[in-house]
N, C-alpha and C positions, 0 to 999 in steps of 0.2 A: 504494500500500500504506500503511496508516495501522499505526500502535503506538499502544499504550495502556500508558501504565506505571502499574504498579500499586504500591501501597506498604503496606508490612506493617508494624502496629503490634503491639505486646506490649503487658500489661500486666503489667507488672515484680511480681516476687516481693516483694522486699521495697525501700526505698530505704535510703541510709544517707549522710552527710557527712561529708566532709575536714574533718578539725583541723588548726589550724594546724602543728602537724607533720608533714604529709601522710599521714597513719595515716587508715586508711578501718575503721571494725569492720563487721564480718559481722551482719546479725542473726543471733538466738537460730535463728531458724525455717531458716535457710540452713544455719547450724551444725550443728543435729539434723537436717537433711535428709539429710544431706552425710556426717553422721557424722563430723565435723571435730574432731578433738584438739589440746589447745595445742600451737603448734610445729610443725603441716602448715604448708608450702612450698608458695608458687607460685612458677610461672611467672608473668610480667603480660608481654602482646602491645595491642601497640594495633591495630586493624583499623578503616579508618574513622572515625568519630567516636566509637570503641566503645573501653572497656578489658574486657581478657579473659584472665578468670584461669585457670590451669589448674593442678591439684593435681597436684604432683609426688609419684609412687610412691618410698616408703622404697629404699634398696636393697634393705634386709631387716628383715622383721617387729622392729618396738619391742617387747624385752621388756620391761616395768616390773615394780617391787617393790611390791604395794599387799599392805597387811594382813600381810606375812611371805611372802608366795606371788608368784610370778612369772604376770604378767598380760600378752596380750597385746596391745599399745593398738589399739584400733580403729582402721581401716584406709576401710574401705565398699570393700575388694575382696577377691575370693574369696582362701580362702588353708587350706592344710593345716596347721593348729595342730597335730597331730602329729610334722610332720616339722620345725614352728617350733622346738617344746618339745625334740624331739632334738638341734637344731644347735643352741641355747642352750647344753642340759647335755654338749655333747663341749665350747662354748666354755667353761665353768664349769671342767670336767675337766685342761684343758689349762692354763687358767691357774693349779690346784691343783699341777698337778705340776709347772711351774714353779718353786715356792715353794720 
């Protein structure tokens, strides 16, 4: 019985290089793929001779304050802005009546 091993090549999205302080940036093009906000989390796993990032889910939807209005930062996963915007304004509510 003979094998044949086979080997799979990619050609990589984008490249990018370590600074001396081991910070690697993202390109622009992976960033806007990704839908990446300042301040997304990884995970980093090494598998292989491979590093592998993997974007850690908020607990719960970032509300920001852009312009005077409550925004909710992009994500790139589904999500009910509705029910975000409700649980915001009981947390608003709550810490009003605290006061």
């Amino acid at each position: 019985m003979t094998s044949t091993a086979t080997t799979t090549t990619t050609t990589p999205l984008a490249t990018t290089t370590l600074d001396s302080t081991g910070r690697v940036v993202l390109p622009s093009g992976v960033r806007k793929r990704l839908r990446l906000e300042t301040g997304a989390r990884f995970s980093v796993d090494v598998v292989g001779e491979r590093i592998e990032l993997t974007l850690e889910a908020p607990a719960e939807p970032a509300v920001v304050r852009k312009a005077g209005r409550l925004v909710l930062a992009a994500t790139g996963e589904p999500l009910d802005a509705a029910e975000a915007i409700r649980a915001e304004r009981q947390t608003q509510a709550a810490r009003a009546r605290r006061r």
